[in-house]
PyMOL Python script that loads the backbone (N, CA, C, O; Angstrom):
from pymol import cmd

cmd.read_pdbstr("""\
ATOM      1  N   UNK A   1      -0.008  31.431  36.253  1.00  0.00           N
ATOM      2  CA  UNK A   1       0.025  29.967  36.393  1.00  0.00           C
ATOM      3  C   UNK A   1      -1.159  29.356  35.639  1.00  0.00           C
ATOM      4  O   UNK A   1      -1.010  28.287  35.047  1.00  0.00           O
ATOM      5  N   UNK A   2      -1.972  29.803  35.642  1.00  0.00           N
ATOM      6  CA  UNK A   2      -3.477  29.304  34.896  1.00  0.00           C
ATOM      7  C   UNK A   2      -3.555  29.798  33.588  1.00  0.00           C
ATOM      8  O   UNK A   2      -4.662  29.607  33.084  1.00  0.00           O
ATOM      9  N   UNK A   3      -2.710  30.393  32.846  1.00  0.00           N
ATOM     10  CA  UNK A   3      -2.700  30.540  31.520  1.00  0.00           C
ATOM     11  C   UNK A   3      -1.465  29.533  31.357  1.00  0.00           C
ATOM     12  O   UNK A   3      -1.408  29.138  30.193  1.00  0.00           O
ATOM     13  N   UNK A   4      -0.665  29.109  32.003  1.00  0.00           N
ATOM     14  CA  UNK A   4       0.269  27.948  31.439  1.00  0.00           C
ATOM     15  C   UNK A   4      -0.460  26.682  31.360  1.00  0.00           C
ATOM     16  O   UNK A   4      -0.467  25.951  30.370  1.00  0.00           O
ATOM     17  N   UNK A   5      -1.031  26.481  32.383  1.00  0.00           N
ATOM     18  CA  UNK A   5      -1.652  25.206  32.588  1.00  0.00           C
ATOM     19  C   UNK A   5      -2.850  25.272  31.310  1.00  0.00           C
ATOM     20  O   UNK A   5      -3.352  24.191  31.003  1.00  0.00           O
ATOM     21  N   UNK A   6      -3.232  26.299  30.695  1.00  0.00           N
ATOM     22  CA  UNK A   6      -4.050  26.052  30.497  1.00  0.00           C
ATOM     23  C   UNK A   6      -3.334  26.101  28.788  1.00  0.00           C
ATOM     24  O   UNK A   6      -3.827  25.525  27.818  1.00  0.00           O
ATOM     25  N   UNK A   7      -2.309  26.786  28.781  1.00  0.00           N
ATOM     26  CA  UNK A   7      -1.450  26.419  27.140  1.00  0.00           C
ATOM     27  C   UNK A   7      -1.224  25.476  27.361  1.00  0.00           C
ATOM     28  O   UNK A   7      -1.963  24.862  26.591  1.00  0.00           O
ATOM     29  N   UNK A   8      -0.417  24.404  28.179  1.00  0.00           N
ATOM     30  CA  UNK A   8      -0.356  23.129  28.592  1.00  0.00           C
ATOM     31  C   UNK A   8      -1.662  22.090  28.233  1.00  0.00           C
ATOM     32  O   UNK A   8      -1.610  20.881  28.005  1.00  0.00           O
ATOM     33  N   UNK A   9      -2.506  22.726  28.254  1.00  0.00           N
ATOM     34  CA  UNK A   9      -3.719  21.417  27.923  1.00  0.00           C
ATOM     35  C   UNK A   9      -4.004  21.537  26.371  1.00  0.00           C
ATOM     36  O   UNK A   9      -4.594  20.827  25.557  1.00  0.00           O
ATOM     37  N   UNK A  10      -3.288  22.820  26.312  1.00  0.00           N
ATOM     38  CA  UNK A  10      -4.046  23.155  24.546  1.00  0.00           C
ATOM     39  C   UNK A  10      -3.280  22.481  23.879  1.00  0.00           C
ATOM     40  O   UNK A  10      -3.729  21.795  22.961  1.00  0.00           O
ATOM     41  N   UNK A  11      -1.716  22.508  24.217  1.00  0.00           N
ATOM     42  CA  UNK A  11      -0.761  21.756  23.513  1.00  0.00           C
ATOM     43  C   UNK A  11      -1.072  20.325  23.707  1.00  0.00           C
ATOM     44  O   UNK A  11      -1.251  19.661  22.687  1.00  0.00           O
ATOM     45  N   UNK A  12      -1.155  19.813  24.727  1.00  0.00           N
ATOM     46  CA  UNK A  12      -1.885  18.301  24.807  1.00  0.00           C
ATOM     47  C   UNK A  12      -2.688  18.128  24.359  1.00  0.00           C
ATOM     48  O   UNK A  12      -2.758  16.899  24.381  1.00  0.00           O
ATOM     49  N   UNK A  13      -3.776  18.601  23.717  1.00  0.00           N
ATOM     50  CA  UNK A  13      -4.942  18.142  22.915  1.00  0.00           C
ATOM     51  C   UNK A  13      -4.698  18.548  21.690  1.00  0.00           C
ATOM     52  O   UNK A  13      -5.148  17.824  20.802  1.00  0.00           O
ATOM     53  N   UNK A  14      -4.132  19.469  21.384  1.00  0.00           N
ATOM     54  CA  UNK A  14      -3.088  19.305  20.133  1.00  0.00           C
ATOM     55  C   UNK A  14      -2.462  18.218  19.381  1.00  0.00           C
ATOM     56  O   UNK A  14      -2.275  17.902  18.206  1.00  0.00           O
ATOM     57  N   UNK A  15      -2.223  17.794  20.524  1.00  0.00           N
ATOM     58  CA  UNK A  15      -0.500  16.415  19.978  1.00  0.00           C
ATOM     59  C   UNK A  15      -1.814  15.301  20.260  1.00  0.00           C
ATOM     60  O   UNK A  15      -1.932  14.332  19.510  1.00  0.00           O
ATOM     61  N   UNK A  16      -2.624  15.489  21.213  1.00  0.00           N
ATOM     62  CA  UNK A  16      -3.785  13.747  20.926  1.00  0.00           C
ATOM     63  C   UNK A  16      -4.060  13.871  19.353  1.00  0.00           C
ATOM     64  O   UNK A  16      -3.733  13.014  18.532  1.00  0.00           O
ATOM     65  N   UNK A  17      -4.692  15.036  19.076  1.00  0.00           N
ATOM     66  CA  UNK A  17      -5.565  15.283  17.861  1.00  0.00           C
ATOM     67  C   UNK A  17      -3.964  15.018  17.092  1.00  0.00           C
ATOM     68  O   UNK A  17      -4.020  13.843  16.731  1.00  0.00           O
ATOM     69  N   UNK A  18      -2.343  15.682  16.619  1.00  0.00           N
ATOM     70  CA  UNK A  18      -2.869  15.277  15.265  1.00  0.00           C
ATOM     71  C   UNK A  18      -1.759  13.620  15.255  1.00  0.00           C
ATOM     72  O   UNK A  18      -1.242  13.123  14.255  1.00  0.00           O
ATOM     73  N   UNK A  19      -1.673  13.082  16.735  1.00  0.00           N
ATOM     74  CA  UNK A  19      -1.529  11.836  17.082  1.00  0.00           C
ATOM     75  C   UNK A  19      -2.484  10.848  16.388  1.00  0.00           C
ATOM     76  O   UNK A  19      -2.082   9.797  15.890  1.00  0.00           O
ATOM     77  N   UNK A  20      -3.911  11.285  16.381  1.00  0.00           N
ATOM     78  CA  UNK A  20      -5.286  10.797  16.319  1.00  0.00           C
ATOM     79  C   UNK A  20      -5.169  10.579  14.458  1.00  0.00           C
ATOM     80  O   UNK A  20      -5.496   9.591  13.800  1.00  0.00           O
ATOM     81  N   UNK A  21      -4.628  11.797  14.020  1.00  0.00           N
ATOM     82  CA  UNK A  21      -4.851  12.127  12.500  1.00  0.00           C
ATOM     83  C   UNK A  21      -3.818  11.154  11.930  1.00  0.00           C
ATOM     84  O   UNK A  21      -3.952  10.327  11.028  1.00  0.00           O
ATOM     85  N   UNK A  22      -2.522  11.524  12.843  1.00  0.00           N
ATOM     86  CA  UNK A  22      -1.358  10.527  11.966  1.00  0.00           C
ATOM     87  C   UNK A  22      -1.443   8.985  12.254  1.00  0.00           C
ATOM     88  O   UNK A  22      -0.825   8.171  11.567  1.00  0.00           O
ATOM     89  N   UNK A  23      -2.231   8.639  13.292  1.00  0.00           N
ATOM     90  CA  UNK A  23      -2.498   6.723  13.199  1.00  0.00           C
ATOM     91  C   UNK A  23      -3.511   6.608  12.154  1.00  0.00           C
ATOM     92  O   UNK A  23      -3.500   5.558  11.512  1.00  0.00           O
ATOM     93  N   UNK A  24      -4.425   7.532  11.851  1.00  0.00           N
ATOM     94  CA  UNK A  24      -5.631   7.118  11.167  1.00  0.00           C
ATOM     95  C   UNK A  24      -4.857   7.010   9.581  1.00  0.00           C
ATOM     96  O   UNK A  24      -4.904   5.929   8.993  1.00  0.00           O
ATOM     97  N   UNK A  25      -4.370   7.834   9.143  1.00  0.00           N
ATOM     98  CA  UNK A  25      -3.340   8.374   7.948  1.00  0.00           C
ATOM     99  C   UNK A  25      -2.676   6.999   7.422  1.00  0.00           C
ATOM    100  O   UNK A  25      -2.920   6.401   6.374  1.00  0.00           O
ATOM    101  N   UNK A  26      -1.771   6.670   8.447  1.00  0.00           N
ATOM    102  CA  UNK A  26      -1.240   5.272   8.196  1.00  0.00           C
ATOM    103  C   UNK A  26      -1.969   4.320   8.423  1.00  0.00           C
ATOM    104  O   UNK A  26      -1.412   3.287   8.052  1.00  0.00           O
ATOM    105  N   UNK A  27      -3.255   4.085   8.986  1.00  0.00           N
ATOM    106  CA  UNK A  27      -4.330   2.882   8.651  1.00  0.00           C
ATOM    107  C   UNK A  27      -4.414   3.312   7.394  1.00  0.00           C
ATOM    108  O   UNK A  27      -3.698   2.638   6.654  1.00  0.00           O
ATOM    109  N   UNK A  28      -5.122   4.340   6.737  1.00  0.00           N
ATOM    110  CA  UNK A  28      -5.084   4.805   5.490  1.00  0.00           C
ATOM    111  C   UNK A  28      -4.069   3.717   4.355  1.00  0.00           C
ATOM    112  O   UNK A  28      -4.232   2.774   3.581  1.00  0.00           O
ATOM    113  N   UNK A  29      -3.213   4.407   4.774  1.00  0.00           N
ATOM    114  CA  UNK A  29      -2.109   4.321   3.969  1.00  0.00           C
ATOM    115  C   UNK A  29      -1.792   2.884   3.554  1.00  0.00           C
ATOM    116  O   UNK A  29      -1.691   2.411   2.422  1.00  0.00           O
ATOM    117  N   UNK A  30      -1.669   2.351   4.667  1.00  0.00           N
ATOM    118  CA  UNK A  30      -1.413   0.394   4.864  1.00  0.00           C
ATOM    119  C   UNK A  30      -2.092  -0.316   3.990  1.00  0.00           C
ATOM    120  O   UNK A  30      -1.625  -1.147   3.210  1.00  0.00           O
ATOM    121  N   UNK A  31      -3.751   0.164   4.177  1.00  0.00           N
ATOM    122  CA  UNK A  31      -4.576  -0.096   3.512  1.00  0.00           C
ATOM    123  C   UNK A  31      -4.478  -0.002   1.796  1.00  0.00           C
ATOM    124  O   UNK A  31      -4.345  -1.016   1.111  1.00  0.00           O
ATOM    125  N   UNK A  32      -4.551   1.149   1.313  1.00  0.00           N
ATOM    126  CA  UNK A  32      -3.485   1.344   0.235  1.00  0.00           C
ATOM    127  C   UNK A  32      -2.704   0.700  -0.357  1.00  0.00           C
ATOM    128  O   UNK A  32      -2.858   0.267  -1.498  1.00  0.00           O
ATOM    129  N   UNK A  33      -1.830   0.565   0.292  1.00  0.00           N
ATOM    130  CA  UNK A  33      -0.540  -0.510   0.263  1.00  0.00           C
ATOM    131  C   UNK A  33      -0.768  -1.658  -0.223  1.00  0.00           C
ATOM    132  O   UNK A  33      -0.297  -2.285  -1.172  1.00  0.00           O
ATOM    133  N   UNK A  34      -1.910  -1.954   0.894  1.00  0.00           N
ATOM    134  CA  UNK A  34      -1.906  -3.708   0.629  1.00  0.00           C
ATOM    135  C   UNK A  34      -3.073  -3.962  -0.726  1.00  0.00           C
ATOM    136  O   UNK A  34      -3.221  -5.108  -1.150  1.00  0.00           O
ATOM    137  N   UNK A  35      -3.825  -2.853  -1.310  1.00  0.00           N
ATOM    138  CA  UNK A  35      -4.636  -2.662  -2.037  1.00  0.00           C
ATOM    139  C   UNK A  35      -3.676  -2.718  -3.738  1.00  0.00           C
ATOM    140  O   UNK A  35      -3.938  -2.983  -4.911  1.00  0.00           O
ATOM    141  N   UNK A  36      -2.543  -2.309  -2.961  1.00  0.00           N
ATOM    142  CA  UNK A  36      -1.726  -2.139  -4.424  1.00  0.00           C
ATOM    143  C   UNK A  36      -1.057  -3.601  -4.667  1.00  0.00           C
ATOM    144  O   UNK A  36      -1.170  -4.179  -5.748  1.00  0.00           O
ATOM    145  N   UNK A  37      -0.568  -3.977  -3.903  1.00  0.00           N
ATOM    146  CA  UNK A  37       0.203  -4.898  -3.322  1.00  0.00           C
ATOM    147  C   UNK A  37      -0.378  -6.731  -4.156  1.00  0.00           C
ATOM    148  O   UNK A  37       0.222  -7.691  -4.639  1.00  0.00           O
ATOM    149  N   UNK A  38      -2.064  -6.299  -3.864  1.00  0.00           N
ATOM    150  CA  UNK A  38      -2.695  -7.427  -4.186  1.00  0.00           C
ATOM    151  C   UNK A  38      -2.775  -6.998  -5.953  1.00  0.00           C
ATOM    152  O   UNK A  38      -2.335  -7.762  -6.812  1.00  0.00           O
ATOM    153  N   UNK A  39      -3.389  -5.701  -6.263  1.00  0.00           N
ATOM    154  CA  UNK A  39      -3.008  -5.554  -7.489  1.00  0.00           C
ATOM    155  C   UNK A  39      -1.770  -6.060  -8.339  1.00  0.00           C
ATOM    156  O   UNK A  39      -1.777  -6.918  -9.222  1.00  0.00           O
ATOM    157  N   UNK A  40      -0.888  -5.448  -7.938  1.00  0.00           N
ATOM    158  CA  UNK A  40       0.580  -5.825  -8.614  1.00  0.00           C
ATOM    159  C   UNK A  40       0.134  -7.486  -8.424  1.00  0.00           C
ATOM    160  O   UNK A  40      -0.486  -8.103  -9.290  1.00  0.00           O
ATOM    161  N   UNK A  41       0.386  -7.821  -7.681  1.00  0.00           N
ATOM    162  CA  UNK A  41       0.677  -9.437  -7.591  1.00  0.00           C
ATOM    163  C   UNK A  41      -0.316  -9.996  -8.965  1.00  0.00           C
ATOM    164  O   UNK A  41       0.143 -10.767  -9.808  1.00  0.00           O
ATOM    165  N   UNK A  42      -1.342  -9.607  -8.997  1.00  0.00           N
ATOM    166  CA  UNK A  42      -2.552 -10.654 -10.096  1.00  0.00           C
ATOM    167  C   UNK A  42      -2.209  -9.520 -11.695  1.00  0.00           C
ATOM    168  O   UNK A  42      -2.659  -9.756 -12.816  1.00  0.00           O
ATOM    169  N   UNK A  43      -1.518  -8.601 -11.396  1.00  0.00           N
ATOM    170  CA  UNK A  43      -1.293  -8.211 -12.730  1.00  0.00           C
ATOM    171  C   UNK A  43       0.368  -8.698 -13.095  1.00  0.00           C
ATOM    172  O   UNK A  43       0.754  -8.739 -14.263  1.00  0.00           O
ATOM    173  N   UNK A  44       1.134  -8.999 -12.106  1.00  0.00           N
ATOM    174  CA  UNK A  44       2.358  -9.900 -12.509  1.00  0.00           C
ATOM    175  C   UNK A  44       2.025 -11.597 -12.778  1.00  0.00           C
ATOM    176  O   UNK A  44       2.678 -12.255 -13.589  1.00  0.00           O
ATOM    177  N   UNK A  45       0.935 -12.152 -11.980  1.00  0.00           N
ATOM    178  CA  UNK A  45       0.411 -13.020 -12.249  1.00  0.00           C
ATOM    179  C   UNK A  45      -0.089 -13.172 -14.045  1.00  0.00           C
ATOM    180  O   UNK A  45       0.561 -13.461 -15.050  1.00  0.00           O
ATOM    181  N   UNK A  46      -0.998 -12.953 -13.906  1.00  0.00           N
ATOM    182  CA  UNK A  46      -1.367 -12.756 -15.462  1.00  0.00           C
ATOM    183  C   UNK A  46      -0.174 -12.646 -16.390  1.00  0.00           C
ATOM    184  O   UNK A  46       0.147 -13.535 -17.178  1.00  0.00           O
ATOM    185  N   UNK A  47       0.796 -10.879 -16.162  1.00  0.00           N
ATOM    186  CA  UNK A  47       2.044 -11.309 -17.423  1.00  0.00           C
ATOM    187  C   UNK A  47       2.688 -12.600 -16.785  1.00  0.00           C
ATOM    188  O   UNK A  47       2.690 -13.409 -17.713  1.00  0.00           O
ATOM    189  N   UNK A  48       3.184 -13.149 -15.776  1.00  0.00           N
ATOM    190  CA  UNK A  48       3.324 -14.874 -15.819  1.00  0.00           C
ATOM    191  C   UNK A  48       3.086 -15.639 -16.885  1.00  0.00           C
ATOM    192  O   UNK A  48       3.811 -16.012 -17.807  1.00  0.00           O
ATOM    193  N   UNK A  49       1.613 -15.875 -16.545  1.00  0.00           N
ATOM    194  CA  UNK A  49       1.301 -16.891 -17.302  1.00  0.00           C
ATOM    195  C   UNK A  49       1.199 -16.260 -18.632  1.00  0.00           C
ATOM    196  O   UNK A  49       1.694 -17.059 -19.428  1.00  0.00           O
ATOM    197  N   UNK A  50       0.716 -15.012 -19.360  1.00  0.00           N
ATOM    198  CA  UNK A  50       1.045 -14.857 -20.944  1.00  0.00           C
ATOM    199  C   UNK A  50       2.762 -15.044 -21.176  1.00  0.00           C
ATOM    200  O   UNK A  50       3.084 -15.406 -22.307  1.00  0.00           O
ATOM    201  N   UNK A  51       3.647 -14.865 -20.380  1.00  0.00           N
ATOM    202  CA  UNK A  51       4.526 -14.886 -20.800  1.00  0.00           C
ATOM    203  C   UNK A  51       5.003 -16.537 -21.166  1.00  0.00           C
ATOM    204  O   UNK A  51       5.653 -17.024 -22.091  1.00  0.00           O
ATOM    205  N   UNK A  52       4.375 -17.076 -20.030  1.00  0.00           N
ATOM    206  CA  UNK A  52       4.370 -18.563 -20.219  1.00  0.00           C
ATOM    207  C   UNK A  52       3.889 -19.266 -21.227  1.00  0.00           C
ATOM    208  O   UNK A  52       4.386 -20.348 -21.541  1.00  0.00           O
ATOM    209  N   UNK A  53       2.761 -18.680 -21.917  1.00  0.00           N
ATOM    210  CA  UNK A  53       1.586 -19.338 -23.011  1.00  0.00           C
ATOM    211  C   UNK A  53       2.711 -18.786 -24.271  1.00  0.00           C
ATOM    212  O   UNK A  53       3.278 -19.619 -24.979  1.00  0.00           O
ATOM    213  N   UNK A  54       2.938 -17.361 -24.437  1.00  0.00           N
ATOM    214  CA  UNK A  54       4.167 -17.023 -24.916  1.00  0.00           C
ATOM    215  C   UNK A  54       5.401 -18.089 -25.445  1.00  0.00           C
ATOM    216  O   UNK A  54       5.419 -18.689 -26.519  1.00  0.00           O
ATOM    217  N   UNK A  55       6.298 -18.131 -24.491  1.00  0.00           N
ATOM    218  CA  UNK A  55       7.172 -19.895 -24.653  1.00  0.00           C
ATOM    219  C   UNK A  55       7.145 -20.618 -25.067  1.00  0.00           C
ATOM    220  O   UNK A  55       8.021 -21.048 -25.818  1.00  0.00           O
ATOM    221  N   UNK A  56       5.815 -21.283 -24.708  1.00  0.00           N
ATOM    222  CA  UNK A  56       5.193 -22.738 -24.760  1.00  0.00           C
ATOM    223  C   UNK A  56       5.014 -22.308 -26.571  1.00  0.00           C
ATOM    224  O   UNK A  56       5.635 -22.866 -27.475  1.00  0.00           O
ATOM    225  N   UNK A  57       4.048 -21.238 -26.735  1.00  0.00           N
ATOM    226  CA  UNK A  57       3.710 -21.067 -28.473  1.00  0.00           C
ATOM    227  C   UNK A  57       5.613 -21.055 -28.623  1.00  0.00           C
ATOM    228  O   UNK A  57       5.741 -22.205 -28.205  1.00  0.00           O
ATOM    229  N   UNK A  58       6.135 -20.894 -28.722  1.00  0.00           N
ATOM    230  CA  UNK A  58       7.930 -20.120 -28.781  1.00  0.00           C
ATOM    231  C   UNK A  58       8.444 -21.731 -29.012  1.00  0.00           C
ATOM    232  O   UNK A  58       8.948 -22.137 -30.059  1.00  0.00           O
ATOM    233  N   UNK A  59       8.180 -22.616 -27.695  1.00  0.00           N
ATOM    234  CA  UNK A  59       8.433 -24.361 -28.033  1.00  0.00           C
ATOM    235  C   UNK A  59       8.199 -24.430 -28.950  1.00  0.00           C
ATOM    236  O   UNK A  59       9.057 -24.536 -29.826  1.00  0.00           O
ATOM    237  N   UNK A  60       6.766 -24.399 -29.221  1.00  0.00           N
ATOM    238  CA  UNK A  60       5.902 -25.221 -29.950  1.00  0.00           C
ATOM    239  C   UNK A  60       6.599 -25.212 -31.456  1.00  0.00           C
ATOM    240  O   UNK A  60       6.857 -26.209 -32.130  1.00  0.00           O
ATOM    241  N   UNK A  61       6.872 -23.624 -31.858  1.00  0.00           N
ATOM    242  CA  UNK A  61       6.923 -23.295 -33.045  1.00  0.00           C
ATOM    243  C   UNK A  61       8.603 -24.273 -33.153  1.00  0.00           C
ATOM    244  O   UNK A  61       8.850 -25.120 -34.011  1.00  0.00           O
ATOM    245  N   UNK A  62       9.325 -23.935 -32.293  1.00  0.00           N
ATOM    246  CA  UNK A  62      11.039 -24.537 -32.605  1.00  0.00           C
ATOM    247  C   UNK A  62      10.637 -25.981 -32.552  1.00  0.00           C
ATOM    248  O   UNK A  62      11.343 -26.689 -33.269  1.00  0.00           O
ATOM    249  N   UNK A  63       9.663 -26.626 -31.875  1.00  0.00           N
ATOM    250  CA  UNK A  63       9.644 -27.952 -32.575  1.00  0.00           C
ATOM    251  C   UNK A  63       9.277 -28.487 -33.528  1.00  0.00           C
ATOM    252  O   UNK A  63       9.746 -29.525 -33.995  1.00  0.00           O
ATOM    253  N   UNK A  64       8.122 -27.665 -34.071  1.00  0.00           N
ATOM    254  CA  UNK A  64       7.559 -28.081 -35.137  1.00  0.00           C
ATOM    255  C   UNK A  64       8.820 -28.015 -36.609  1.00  0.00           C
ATOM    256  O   UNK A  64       9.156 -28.745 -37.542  1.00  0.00           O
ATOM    257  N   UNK A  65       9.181 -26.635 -36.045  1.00  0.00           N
ATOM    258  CA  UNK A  65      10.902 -26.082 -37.767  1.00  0.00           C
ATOM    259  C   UNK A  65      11.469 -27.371 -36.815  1.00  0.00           C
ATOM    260  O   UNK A  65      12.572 -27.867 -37.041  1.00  0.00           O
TER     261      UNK A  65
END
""", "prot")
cmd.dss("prot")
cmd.show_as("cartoon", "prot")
cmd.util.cbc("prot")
cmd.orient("prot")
């Protein structure tokens, strides 16, 4: 009985620990995420507006012919 109970606690501190590992992992991860997330956005930003300055030169030129 006292070697179950006592695999019983090992397995429970087992599953805290890699409980412990896999929330930390996905803070990780989220973090990440939103790290990329803000990237992409100001590097689609930017081609935006060149693509826009782009055009506008693209107007410019069909109005001038």
């Amino acid at each position: 009985s006292q070697f179950e109970s006592i695999c019983r606690t090992i397995g429970s501190v087992l599953m805290a620990i890699v409980n412990g590992i896999g929330s930390i992992l996905t803070a990780i991860i989220n973090g990440i995420v939103s790290l990329f997330d803000i990237v992409i956005s100001c590097l689609t930003c930017g081609r935006r507006k060149r693509t826009h300055r782009s055009t506008r030169t693209r107007t410019h030129t069909t109005s001038r012919v």
